[in-house]
C-alpha positions as CSV (number, residue, x, y, z in Angstrom):
1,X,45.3,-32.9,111.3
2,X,41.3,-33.2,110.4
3,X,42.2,-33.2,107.1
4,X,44.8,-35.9,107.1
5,X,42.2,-38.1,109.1
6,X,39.3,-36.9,106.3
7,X,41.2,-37.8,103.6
8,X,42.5,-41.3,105.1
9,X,38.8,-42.0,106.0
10,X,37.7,-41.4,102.4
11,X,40.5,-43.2,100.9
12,X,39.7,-46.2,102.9
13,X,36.0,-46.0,102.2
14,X,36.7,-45.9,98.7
15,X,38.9,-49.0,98.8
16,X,36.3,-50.8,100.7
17,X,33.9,-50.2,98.1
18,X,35.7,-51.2,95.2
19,X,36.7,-54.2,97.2
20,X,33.1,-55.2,98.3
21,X,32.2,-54.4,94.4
22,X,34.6,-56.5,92.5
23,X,36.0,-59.2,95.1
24,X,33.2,-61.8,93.8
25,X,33.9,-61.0,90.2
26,X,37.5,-61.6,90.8
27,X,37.2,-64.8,92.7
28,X,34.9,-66.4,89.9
29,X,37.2,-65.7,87.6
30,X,40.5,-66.6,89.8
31,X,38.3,-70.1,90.5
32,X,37.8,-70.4,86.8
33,X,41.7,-70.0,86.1
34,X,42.4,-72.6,88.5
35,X,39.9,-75.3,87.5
36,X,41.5,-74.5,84.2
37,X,45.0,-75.1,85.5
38,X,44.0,-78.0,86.7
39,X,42.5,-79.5,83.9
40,X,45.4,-79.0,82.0
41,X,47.1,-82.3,83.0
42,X,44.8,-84.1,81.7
43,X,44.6,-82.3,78.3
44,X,48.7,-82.3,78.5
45,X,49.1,-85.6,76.1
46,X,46.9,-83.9,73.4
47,X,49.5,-81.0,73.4
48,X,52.4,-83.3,73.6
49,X,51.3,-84.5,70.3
50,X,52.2,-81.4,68.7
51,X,55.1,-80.6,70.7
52,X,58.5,-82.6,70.8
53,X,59.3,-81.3,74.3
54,X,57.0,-80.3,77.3
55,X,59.8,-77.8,77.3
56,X,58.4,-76.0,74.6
57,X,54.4,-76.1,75.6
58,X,55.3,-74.3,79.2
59,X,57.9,-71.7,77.3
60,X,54.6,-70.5,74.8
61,X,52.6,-70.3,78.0
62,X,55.2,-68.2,79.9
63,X,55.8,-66.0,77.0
64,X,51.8,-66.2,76.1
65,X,51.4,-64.5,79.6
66,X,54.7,-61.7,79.7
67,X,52.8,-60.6,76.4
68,X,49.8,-60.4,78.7
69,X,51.4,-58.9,81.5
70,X,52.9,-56.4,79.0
71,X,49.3,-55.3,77.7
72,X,47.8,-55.2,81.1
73,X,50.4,-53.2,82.9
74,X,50.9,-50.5,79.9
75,X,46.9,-49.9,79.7
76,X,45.1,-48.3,82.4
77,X,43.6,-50.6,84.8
78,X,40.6,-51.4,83.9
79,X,38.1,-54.6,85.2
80,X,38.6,-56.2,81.9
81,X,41.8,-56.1,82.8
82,X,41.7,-57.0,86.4
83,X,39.2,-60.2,85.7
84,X,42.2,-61.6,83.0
85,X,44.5,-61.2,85.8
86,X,42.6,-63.2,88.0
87,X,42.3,-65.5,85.7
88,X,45.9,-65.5,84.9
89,X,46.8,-66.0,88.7
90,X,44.1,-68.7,89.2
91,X,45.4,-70.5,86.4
92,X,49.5,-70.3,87.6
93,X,48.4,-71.6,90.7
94,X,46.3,-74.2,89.3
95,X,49.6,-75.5,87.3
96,X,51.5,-75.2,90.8
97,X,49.2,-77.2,92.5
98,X,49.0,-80.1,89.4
99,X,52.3,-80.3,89.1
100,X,52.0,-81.1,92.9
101,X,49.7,-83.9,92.1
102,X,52.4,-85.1,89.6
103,X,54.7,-85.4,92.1
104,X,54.0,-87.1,94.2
């Protein structure tokens, strides 16, 4: 029973320290995404000059990022990796919340 609680303590220490290490990291980056997401709108008609269809611009993003998502999850996770994520998820969420804005 000391053992199990041992080895739960030291797994949850060492999750708290690589959460107190890399959460501000992250969150820059996430922050970065999303500014980046939400500057997109307003860079959209320069792309829709080169594209016929809006269509088409958020089909090369989405495949842009399963590409990603297929180099990230097949490598070992590294913080490289983990900081493109953030930015990846930062900038989903910034489209989300534009498209929000368009809306309404």
């Amino acid at each position: 029973m000391q053992q199990i609680i041992k080895k739960g303590k030291k797994n949850y220490q060492l999750k708290v320290s690589i959460f107190q290490t890399y959460f501000a990291s992250l969150f820059k980056f996430f922050f970065i995404g999303f500014l980046i997401g939400n500057f997109f709108g307003s860079f959209l008609n320069f792309f829709r000059n080169l594209f016929l269809w809006d269509g088409f611009l958020i089909i090369i993003i989405l495949l842009i990022f399963e590409f990603f998502n297929f180099l990230f999850y097949k490598q070992l996770k590294k913080i490289l990796f983990s900081i493109l994520i953030a930015i990846r998820g930062g900038l989903l969420i910034g489209f989300f919340v534009d498209a929000f804005k368009v809306g309404s």
